[in-house]
N, C-alpha and C positions, 0 to 999 in steps of 0.2 A: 504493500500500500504506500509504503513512504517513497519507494521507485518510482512508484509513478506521478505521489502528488511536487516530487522533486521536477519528472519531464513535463507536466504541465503547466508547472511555472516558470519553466525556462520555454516552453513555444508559448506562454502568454507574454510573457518579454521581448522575445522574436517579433510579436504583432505588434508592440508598442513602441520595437528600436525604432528611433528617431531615423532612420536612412532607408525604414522598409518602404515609407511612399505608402500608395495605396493600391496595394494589391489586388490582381482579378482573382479573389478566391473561388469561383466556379472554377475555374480550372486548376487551381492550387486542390481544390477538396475530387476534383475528378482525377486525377493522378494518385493522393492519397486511396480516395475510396474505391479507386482500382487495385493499389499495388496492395493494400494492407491485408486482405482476407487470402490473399494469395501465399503472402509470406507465412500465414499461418498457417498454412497447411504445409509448411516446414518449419512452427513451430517455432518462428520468426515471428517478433512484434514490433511494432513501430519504435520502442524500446530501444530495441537491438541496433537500431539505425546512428543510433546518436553516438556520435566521438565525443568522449570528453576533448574538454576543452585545457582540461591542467595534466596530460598527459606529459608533457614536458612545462620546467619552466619558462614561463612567458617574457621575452625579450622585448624592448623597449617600440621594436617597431610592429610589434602583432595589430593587426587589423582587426578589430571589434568583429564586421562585418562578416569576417572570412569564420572569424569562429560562430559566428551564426549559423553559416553556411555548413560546415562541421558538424552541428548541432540537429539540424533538420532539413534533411538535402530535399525535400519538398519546396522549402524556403527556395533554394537554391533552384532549383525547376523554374521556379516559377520566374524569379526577381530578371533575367535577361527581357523579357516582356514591359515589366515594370518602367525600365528604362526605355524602354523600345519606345514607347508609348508617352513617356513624358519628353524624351526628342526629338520625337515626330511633331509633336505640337511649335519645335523651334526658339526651344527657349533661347531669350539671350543670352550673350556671352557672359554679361556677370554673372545670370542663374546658373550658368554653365560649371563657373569657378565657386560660386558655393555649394552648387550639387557634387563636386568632385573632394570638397574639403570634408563633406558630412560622409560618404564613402571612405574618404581617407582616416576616419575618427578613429582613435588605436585605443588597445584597451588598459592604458596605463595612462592616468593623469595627469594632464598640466603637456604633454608633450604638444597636442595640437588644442590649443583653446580657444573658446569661443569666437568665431571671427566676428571683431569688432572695428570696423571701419573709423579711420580718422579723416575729420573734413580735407578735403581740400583745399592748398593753398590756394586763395583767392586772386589772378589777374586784376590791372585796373580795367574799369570798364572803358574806355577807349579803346575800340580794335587794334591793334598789331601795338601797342605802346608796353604788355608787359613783353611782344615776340623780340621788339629793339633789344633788352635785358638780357636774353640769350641766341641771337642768331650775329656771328661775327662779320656779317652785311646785309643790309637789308634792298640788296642793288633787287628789285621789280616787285617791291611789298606792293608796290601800290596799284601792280598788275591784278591783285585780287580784291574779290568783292569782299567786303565789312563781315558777311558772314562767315567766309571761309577765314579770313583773319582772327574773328573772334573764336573761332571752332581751333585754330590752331594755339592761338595764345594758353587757352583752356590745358591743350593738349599737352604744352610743354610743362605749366606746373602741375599736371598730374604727373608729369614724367620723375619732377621730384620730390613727390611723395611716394613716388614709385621706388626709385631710387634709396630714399628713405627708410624704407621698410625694410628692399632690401640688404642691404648694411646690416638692420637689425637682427636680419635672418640669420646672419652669420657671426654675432656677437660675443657668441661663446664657443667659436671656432677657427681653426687658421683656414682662411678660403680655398687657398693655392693646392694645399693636401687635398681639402674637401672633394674641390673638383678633379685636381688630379687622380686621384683614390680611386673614386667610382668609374671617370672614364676607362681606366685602367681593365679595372674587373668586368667592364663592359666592352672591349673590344678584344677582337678576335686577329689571329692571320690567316692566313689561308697555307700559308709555307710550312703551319706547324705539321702537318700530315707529313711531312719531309723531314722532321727533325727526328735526330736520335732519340736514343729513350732518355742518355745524361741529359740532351738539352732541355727534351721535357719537365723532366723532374725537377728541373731548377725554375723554369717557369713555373710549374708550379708551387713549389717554396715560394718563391717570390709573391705570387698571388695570393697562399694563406696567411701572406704575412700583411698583405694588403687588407684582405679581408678583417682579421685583427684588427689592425686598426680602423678600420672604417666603423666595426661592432659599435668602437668606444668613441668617435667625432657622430655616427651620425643622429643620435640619441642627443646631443648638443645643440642639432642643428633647429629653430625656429620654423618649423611651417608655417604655424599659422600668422607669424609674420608676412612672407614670402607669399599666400594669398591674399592678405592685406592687400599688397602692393597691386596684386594680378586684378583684384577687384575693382580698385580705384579705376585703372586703365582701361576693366572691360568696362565701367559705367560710361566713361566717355566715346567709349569706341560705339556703345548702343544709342545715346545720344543722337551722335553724327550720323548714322546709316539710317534711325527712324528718322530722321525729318527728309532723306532724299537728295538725293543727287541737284536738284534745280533748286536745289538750296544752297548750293553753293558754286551750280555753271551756269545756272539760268538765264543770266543776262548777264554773265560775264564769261566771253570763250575766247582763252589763248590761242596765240599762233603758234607758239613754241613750250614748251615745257619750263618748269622754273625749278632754281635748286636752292637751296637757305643751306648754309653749314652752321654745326650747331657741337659741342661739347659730346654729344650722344652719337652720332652723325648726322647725315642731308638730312633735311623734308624738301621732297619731290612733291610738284603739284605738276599734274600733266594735261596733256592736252585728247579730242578727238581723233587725233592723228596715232600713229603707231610709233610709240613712244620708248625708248631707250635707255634702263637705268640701271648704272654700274659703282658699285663699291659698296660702302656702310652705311644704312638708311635709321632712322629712326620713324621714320614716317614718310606713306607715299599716298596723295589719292589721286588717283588717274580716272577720270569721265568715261573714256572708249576709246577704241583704236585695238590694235592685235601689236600688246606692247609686249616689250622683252626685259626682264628683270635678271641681273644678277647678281644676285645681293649677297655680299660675303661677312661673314658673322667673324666675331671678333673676340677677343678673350672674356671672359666674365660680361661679357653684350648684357646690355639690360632692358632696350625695348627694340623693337621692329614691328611695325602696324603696316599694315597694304589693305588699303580700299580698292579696287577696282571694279567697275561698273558694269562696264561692256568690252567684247572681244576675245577674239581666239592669240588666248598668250601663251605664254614660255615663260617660267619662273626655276631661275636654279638657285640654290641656295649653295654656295661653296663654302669651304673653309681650311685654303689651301696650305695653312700652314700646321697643320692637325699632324701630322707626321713627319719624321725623315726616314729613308731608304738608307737599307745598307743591300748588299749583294746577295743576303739568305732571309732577313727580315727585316720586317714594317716596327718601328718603335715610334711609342708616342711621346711628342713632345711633350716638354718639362707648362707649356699655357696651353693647352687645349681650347679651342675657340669654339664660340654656339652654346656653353654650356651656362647655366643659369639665365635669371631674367625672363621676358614676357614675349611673343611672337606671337600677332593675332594676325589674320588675313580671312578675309570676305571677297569674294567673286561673285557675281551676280549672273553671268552671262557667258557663253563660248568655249568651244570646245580647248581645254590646257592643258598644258604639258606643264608635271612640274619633277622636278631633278633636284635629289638634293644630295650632300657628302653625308659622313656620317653623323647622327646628330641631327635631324631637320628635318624639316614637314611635319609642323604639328610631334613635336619631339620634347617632353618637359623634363629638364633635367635639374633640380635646385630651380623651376619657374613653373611657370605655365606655355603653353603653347597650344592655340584654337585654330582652325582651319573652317573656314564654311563656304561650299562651291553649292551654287544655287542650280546650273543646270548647264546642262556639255554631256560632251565625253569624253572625257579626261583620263589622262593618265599619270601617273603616281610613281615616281622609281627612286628607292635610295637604296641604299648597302647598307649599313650596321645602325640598329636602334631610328625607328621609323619609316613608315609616317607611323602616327598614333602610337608612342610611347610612352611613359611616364614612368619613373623612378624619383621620388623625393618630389614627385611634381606631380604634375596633369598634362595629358596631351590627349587630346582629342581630336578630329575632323571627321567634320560631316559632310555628306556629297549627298545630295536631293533627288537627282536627274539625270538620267544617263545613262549608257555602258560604259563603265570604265573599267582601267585595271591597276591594281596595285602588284609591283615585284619590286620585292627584297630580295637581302642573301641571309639577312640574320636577326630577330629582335626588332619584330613590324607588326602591323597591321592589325594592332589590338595589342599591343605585351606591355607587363607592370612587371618591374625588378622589386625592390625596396623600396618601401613609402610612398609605390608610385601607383598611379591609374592611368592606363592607356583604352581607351574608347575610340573603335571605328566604328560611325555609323553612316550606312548607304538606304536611302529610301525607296530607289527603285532604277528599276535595267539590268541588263544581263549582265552581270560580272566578273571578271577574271581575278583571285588571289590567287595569287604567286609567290614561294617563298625558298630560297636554298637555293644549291650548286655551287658555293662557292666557298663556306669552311664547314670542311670533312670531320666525320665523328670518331677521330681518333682513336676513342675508348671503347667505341661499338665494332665499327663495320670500317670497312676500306670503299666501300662504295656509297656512302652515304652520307648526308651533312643534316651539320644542326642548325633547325630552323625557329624556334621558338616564337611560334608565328599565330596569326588570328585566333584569338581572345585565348591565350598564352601567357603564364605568370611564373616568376622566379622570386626563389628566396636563397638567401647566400644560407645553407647549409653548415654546420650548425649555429652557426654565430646570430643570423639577420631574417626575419620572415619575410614576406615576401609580398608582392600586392594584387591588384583586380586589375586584369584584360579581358577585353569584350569586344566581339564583333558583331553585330548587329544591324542585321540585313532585311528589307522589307518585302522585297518584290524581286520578280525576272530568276532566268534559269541560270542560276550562280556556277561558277569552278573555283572550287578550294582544292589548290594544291602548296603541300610543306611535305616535308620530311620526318624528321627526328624531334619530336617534343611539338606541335601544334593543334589546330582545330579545339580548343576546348581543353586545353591539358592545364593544370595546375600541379609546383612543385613545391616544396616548403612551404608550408602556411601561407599560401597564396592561391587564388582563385580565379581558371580559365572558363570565359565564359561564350558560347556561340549563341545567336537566336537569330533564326531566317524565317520570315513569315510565312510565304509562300514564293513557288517556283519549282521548276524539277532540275533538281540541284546534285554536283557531282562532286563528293569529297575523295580526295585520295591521300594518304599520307604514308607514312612506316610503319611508326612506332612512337607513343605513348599520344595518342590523338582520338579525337572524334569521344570524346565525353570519358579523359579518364586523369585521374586523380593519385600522383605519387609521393610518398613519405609526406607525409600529413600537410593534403592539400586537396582540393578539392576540383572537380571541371564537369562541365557538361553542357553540351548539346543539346538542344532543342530545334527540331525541324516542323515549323505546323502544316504545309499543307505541300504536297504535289511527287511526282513520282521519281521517287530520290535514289542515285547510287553511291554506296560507301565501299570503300576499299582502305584498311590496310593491315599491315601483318600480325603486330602482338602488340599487349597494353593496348587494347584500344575499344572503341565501340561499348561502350558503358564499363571500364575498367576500374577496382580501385585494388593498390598495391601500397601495403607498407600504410596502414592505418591513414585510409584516404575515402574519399567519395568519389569514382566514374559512372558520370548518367550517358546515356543515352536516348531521348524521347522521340520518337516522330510520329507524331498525330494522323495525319490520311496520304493515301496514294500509294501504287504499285511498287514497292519498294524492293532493293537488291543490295544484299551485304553482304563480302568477302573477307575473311581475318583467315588467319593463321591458326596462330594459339593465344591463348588468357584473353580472350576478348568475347565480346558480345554477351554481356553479362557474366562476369568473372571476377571472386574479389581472391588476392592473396596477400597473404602477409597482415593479417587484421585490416585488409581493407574491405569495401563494400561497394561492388560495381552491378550497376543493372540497364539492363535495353529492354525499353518499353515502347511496342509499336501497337496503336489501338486502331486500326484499321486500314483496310486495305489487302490485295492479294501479293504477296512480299515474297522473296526468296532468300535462302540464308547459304551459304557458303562455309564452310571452315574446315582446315586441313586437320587438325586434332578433335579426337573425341573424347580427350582424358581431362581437359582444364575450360572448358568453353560453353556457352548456354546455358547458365547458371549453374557456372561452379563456385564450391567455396571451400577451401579446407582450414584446417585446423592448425593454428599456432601460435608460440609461445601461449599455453596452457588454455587459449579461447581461440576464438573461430574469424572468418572470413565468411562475406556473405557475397553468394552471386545469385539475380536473378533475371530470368529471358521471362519477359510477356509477351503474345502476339495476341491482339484482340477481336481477328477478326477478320475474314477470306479465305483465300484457298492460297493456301502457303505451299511452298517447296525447301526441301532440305537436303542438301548433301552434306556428307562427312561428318557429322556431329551427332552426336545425342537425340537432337529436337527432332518432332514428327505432326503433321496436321491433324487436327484436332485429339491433341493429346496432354498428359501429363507427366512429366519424369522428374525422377530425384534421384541420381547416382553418386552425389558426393553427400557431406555429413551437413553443411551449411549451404545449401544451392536447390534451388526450384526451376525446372521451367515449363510454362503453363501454354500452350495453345488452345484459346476458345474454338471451342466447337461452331462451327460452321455448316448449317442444314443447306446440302445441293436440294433448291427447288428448280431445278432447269432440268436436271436427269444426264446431265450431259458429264457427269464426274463417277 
């Protein structure tokens, strides 16, 4: 009795966290009132689902949220919608940066507190008289109308109280380690596949010793400082974009583009023409034209804003100075550029290309970084860490409209390291994810790379937990492809999450993908509506390994899944993996019949839970266990249930 009045006031807490939002419990209670009678009949109860959360001691950066998710992977099902749903509506950019700080809430005190906004420094009211105070000419101020003048004034003292804040962020910190630290532990080479096993081993010394230290700076570092700062900047930036473009070109249209130099870098005002703009920007807004941006980010950068209105552009983000070469390998410089600071951009219009090095596109490292592309078709390409990253930050972007595509090599398209949230959200078109080919999984395979890619999350192992990545896709017939570690995977007390509304959608990956959860973490997949293929080898397809949650859900449509082994409802190692498909005429694939379709075994002295649901059609089974309309139980903690399915056609 005390069991359970202990689990029902820990999921009455779950409904009242502050970060739950407001849940579609019809489908929260239809997955529960699915799964639960089912597990009973292996003697399984909802009970048995829940991870404690003091299994280990709690480090400084655990995520509240993630042990919610721990706690009642129903919760977890459901919450990628949650979000789906309040993004689709288009929050602004500030909502954006306090919905990402209420996610980021840890479960240790005082570390991110209350975000409590400070005024901003006040301009005189005379247009461009406070821009005189900081722009080192003001040669063609008077090219612009009073509006745009006053919108810019505004803009530069939010820039320092932006500024402001962050300083504060890092007050009880040495910067220089800070950023150098985490870049460090976040980039990769591609030569390491070549290296001996001595050289290996010294890299890795080196990196545990990185890790170390970063345990004990990043528990120092001020967040909620540091979204202070991102707030300020996103109020101004929602300001300027609600009242409209002819609010500031309306009656007044250049012939040429203008530049202001400023302590931060330019503010670029541009023209309808195709427009041209090279070096370090803190501010750019461009009317129309098919301009070309390329904007190079700078050590410790603290803002970069792009309004663009109209046109089919080209946006790179470089950051050439980010390494030097030797003849065997890439090492990173002693200032790493891109990292920290705010990077917001809005596009309204045309189909872009955006490029970035590593570190960029909606990339929050120690910042924020927002992306919002209103409608194109667009493409997306960086190497290491983005688009939509976050560590110690928020990165986000959203795309509205379109086919576009996103390819990485490493650490995109939805991935949270430490203290971070990374969110991609796409609202509709056929889409291409793409992720890997370029550093090889050493540790695993000689033919395979690590991708840690769409809604994807890391935690440094054992030192650091880890954070929430999310991909969250609305519409159109998708392709998710990664390799090693994506679709939905979560690692150390971190949480990967997928949710695609509808489309007949294609995933394929390797290994620890498509709704699975390793060494206490959690991930899962959610597919609601159209006739979906999965492919890949082992961990995957509702996996949990090493006391974790792997979901797998997909709601309607003729569906098709291929694993290996440990997958398609499989938990090992005290973990809990389940694939739940509620209708539809499906097929199942798998090379093993000994750990797969809800298995679970038994270890260190308790159990592992796997379960396969299929709810409904005329199913097909090779290689495995599972059979239409059936029931089986071949291991000590594993179910898997096929609804019976009455042929009224005669044809079966």
């Amino acid at each position: 009795m005390l069991k359970r009045m202990v689990l029902l006031v820990s999921i009455t807490a779950l409904l009242l966290h502050p970060v739950a939002y407001a849940q579609d419990k019809d489908d929260t209670l239809n997955i529960r009132q699915t799964v639960t009678p089912i597990l009973k009949g292996a003697l399984i109860d909802d009970d048995d689902l829940r991870l404690r959360d003091d299994y280990l001691e709690k480090d400084s950066m655990r995520i509240a949220l993630v042990d919610s998710f721990m706690a009642d992977p129903y919760f977890l099902e459901s919450y990628g919608e949650v979000i789906y749903n309040r993004m689709s509506e288009d929050p602004m950019f500030a909502e954006l940066v306090i919905m990402g700080g209420e996610m980021l809430t840890p479960v240790s005190e005082g570390f991110i507190p209350k975000i409590e906004f400070k005024s901003i420094l006040r301009p005189h009211d005379a247009p461009g008289l406070g821009l005189r105070k900081f722009l080192k000419s003001d040669a063609g101020l008077d090219k612009l109308s009073d509006e745009l003048k006053s919108a810019i004034d505004i803009f530069l003292f939010a820039v320092v109280n932006a500024d402001r804040d962050l300083d504060e962020s890092y007050a009880e910190t040495p910067r220089d380690s800070m950023i150098y630290g985490l870049a460090s532990l976040l980039m990769d080479d591609e030569l390491n596949e070549k290296k001996s096993v001595e050289e290996l081993d010294s890299l890795g010394e080196i990196g545990e010793e990185w890790a170390k230290r970063m345990a004990e700076l990043l528990p120092r570092y001020k967040l909620g400082m540091m979204l202070n700062g991102g707030r300020t900047l996103a109020g101004w930036l929602d300001n300027v974009i609600g009242r409209g473009k002819d609010s500031y070109f309306g009656e007044v249209q250049l012939a040429s583009k203008i530049e202001f130099e400023t302590d931060w870098g330019k503010i670029g005002v541009g023209t309808e023409n195709d427009d041209i703009y090279s070096g370090s920007y803190v501010l750019i807004i461009d009317p129309g034209g098919d301009d070309s941006y390329n904007i190079k980010a700078v050590y410790g950068h603290t803002v970069t804003v792009v309004v663009d209105y109209n046109g089919d552009d080209i946006y790179k983000f470089t950051n050439d100075s980010l390494y030097s070469y030797t003849e065997t390998e890439k090492i990173l410089n002693d200032k790493p550029p891109g990292i920290g600071g705010y990077t917001y951009l809005v596009d309204y219009n045309g189909d872009d290309i955006y490029k970035g090095h590593d570190f960029s596109l909606a990339a929050g490292i120690y910042g924020v970084s927002i992306f919002k592309d209103y409608d194109g078709d667009d493409t997306y390409n960086t190497d290491t860490f983005g688009p939509a990253a976050g560590s110690m930050g928020i990165g986000i972007l959203m795309d509205f409209r379109g086919r576009d595509r996103y390819d990485g090599a490493i650490y995109n398209e939805g991935y949270a390291f430490t203290g971070g949230l990374g969110i991609l959200f796409d609202a509709g078109g056929h889409d291409s994810y793409l992720s890997g080919g370029k550093y090889g999984d050493i540790l695993r395979y000689e033919d395979h790379y690590v991708t840690f890619a769409q809604g994807s999350a890391f935690g440094l192992r054992p030192y650091l937990s880890g954070g929430i990545g999310m991909l969250l896709d609305g519409s159109g017939n998708d392709i998710y492809f990664s390799d090693i570690f994506g679709q939905a995977s979560g690692y150390w007390y971190s949480a990967g999450i997928i949710y695609d509304k509808t489309g007949n959608d294609r995933y394929q990956s390797f290994q620890y993908a498509q709704g699975a959860g390793t060494h206490m973490a959690v991930g899962c997949l959610r597919d609601v509506a159209g006739d979906d293929v999965y492919f890949s080898k082992g961990v995957s397809q509702g996996c949990g390994h090493d006391y974790a949650h792997g979901w797998l859900v997909d709601y309607s449509g003729d569906d098709v899944y291929s694993a290996y082994d440990l997958s398609q409802g499989a938990g090992s190692a005290n973990g809990i993996g389940a694939i739940v498909d509620l209708d539809g005429s499906d097929r199942y694939y798998v090379k093993s019949d000994r750990n797969t379709q809800g298995y679970g075994n038994p270890r260190r002295d308790y159990g592992s839970i796997g379960l396969f649901y299929d709810g409904g059609g005329f199913d097909r089974y090779d290689g495995g266990p599972g059979s239409d309309n059936n029931i089986w139980i071949y291991s000590r903690w594993g179910i898997g249930w096929d609804e019976f399915t009455e042929d009224t056609t005669g044809t079966r």
